[in-house]
C-alpha positions as CSV (number, residue, x, y, z in Angstrom):
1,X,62.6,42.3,-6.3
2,X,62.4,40.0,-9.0
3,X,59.2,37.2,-8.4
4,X,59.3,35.3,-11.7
5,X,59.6,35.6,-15.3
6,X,56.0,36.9,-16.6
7,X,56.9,35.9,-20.6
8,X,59.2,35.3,-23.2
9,X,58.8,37.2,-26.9
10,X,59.7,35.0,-30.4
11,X,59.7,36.8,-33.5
12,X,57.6,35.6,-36.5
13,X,57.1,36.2,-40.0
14,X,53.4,35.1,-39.9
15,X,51.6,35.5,-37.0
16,X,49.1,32.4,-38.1
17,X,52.0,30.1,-39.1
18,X,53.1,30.9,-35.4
19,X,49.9,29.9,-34.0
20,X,49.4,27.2,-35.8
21,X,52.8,25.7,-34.7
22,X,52.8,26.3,-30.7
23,X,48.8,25.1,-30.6
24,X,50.2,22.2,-32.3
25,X,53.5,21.7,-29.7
26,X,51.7,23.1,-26.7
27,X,48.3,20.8,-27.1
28,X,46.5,24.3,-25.8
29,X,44.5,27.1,-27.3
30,X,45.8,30.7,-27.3
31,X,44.9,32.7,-24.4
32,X,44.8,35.8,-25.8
33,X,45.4,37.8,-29.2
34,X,46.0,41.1,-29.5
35,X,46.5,43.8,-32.6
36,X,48.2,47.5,-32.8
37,X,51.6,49.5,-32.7
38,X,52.6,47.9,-35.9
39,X,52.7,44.0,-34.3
40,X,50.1,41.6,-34.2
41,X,50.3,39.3,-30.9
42,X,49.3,35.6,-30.0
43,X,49.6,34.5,-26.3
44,X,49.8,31.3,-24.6
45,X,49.8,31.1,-20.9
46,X,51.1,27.7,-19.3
47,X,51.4,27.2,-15.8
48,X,54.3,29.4,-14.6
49,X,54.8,32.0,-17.5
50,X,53.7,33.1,-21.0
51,X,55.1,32.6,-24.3
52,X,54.3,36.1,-26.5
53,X,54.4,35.2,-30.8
54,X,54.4,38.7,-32.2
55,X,54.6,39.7,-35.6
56,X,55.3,42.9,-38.0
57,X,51.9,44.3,-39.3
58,X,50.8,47.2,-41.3
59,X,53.0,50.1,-42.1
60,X,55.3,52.6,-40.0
61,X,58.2,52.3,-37.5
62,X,57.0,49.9,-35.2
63,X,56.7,47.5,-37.9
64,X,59.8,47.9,-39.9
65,X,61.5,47.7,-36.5
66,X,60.6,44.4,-36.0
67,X,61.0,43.4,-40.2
68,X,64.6,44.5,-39.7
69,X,65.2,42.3,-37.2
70,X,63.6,39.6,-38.8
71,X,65.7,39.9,-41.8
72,X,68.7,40.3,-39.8
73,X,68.5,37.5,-37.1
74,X,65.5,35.2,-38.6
75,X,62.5,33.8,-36.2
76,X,63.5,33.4,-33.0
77,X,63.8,34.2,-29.2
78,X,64.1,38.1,-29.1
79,X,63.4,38.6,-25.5
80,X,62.9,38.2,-21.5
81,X,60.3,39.9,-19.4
82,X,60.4,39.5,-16.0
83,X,57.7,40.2,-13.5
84,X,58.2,42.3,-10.4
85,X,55.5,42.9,-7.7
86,X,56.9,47.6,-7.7
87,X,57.8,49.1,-10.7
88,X,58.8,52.3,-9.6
89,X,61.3,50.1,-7.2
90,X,62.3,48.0,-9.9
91,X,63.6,51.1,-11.9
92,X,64.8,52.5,-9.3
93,X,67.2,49.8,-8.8
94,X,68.0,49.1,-12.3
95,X,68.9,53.0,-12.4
96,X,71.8,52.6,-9.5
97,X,73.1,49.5,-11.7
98,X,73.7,51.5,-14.8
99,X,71.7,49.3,-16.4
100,X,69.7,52.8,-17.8
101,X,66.2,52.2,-18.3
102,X,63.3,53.6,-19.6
103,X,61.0,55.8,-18.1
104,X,58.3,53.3,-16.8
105,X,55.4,53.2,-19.2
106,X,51.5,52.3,-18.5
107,X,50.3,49.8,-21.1
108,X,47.0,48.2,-21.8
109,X,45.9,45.5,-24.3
110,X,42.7,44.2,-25.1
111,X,42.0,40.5,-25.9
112,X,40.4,40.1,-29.3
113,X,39.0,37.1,-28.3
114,X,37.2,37.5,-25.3
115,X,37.1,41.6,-26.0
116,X,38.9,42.0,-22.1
117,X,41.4,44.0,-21.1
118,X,44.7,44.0,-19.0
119,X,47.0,46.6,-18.0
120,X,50.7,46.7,-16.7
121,X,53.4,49.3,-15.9
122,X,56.7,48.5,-17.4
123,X,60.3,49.7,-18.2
124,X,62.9,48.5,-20.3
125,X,66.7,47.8,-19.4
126,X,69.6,49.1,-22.5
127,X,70.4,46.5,-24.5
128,X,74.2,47.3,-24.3
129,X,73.8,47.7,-20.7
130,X,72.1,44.0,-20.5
131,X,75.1,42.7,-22.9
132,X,72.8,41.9,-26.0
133,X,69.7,40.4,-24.5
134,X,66.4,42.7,-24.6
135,X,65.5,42.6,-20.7
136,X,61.9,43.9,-19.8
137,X,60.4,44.2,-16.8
138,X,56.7,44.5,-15.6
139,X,54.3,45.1,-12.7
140,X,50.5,43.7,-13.0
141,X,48.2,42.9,-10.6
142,X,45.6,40.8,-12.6
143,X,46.7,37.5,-14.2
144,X,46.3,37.0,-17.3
145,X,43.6,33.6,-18.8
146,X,45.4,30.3,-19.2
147,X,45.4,28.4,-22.3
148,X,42.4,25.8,-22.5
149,X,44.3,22.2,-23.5
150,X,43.6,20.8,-26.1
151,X,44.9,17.4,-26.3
152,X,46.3,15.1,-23.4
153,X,50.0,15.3,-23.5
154,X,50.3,18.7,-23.1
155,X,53.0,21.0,-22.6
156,X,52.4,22.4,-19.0
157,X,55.1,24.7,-18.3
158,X,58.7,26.1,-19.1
159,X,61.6,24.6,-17.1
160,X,64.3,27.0,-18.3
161,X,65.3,29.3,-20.5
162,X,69.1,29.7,-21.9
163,X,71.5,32.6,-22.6
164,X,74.4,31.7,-24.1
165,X,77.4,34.0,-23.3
166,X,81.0,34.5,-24.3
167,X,81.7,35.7,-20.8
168,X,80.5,34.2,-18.1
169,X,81.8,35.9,-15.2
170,X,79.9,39.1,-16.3
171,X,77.0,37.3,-17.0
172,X,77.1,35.9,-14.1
173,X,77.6,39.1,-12.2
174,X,74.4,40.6,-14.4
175,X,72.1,37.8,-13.4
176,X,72.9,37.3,-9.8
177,X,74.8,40.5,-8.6
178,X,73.1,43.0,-10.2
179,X,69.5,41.7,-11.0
180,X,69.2,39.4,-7.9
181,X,67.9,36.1,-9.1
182,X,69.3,33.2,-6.9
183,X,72.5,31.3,-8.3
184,X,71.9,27.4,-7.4
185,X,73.9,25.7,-9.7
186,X,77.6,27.0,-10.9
187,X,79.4,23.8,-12.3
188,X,82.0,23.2,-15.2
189,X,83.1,20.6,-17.3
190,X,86.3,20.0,-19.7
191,X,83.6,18.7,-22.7
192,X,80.7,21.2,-22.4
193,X,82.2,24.0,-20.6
194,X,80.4,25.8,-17.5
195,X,77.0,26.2,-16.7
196,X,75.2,28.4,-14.2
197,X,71.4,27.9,-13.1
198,X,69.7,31.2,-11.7
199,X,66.8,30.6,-9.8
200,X,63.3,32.9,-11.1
201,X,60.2,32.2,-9.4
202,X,59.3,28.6,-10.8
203,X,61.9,28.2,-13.1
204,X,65.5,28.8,-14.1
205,X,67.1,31.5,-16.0
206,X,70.4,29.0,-17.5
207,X,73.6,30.7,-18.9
208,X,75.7,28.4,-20.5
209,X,79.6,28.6,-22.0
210,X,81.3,27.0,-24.3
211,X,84.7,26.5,-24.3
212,X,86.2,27.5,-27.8
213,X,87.4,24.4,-29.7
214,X,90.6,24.8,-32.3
215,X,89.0,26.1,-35.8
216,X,86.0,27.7,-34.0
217,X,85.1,31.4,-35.2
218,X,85.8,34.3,-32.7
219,X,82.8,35.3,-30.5
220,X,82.2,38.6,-29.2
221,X,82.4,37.9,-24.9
222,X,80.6,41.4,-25.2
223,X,77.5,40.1,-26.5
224,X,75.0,37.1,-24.9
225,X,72.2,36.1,-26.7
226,X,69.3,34.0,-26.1
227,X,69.6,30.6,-26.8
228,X,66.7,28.2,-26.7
229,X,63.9,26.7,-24.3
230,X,63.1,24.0,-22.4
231,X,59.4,23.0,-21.7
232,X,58.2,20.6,-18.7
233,X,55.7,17.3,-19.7
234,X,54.3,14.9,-17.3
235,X,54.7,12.0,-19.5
236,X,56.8,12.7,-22.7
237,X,56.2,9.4,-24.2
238,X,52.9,10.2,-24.6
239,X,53.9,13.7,-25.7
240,X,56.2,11.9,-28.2
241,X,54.0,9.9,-29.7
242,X,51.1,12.9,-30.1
243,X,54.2,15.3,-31.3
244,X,55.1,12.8,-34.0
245,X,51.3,12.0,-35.1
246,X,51.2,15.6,-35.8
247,X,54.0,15.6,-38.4
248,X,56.5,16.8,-35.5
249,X,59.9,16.0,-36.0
250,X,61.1,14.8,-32.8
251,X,64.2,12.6,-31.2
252,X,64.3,9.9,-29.4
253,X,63.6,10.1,-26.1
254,X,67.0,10.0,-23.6
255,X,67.9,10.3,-20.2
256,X,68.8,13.7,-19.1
257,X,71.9,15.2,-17.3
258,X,70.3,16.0,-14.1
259,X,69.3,12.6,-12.5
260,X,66.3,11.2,-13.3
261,X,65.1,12.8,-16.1
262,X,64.0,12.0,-19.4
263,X,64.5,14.7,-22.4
264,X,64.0,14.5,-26.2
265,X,65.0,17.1,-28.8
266,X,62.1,19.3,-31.2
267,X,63.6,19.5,-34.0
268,X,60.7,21.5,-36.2
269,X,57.9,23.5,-35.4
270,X,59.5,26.0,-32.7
271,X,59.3,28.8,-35.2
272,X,62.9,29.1,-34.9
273,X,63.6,28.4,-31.3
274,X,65.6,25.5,-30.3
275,X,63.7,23.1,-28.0
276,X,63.9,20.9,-25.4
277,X,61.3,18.9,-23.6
278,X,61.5,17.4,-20.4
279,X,59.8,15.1,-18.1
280,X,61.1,16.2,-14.5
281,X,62.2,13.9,-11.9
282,X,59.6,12.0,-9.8
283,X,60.6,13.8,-6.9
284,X,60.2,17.5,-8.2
285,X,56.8,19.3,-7.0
């Protein structure tokens, strides 16, 4: 029911500061901008999902909604969207899971760039039914523009994005059991604890637990959150060397857990989000 994840949302305090830094990361233009219910919006579209900047503006709830959580939890991830080809099904579903979502909603947003316009039905799972993580979910029959590149090296799409949970055999059951994404990975390890790949459309959704270490603070197993993302580059020394010529801070390029792959480490201009690059192996389509 699910077919892929249509975008991810990262809060910012300035919506041109955002901009500024995923143009610069992602070597491609915005794809589309958008203004109103107290948030102003920058989109960038790569290959296989969007990445949604949004920001608090003007006056009223909407806005101070978003302020509060800002001052709260700083810049960051804030949420998941994923993309499903019947709405009313989708809620349906969600409904018999207790999962206790919204009414579904008709939206439309207009591009102040190109002055189009795209529309979607959505609904939105409880966040203490979802343990912590803002889950969205949206039907749309029209795709929305890529972003133009800008630069060889480029960013050209997301590989996966993490949850982080306390509990990993309810997350697990929320991710594959209940939502239906496709489990292909479920491994553990004595140093970095377990780690659980669910399949979504052309990428994967990863939940990841630590094992608590003597010292280590009390976490709440009731509460996930969302932890970081990792973006796919053909060649990431040559998206190394434009990253650092733009004032980037980056690591060293190292050879990556899953066999033959290459990652390196963004260490500034993620607008809060921790970041992973990775060139796939040769093999992968």
């Amino acid at each position: 029911m699910i077919t892929g994840l249509d975008h991810v949302v990262v809060l910012v305090g300035d919506i041109a500061a955002g901009e500024a830094a995923y143009q610069t990361l992602f070597a491609r233009q915005p794809s589309w901008r958008n203004s109103g219910d107290g948030a102003e919006r920058v989109l960038f579209t790569l290959d296989n999902m969007t990445l949604e900047l949004m920001a608090p503006s003007g006056e009223g709830a909407p806005a101070d909604r978003i302020r509060t959580v800002l001052a709260a939890q700083g810049e960051g991830l804030a949420s998941l969207c994923f993309r499903t080809g019947d709405i009313a099904k989708m809620h349906r579903r969600l409904d018999r899971l207790t999962l206790k979502p919204e009414p579904v909603s008709e939206v439309e947003s207009h591009d102040l760039i190109s002055g189009a316009t795209l529309s979607w039905k959505r609904t939105r799972a409880a966040t203490d039914a979802t343990r912590g993580v803002r889950l969205f979910f949206l039907e749309r029959s029209k795709e929305r523009p890529l972003s133009v590149r800008t630069a060889p090296a480029s960013i050209t799409a997301m590989d996966h994005v993490v949850v982080s949970t306390g509990d990993p055999e309810r997350a697990a059951a929320l991710y594959g059991a209940r939502l239906g994404l496709d489990m292909a990975l479920d491994r553990s390890h004595p140093d970095w604890g377990r780690l659980m790949f669910f399949r979504c459309g052309d990428l994967v959704v990863e939940v990841t637990h630590r094992p608590r270490k003597p010292g280590d603070k009390p976490t709440d197993t009731a509460q996930d959150r969302l932890r970081g993302i990792c973006w796919r580059v053909a060649d990431i020394d040559a998206t190394r060397a434009r990253l650092a010529a733009d004032g980037v801070d980056v690591s060293e390029v190292r050879t990556g857990r899953k066999p033959g792959t290459r990652v390196m480490t963004v260490r500034s201009g993620t607008c809060g989000v921790p970041t992973l690059l990775v060139q796939p192996s040769a093999g992968r389509e």
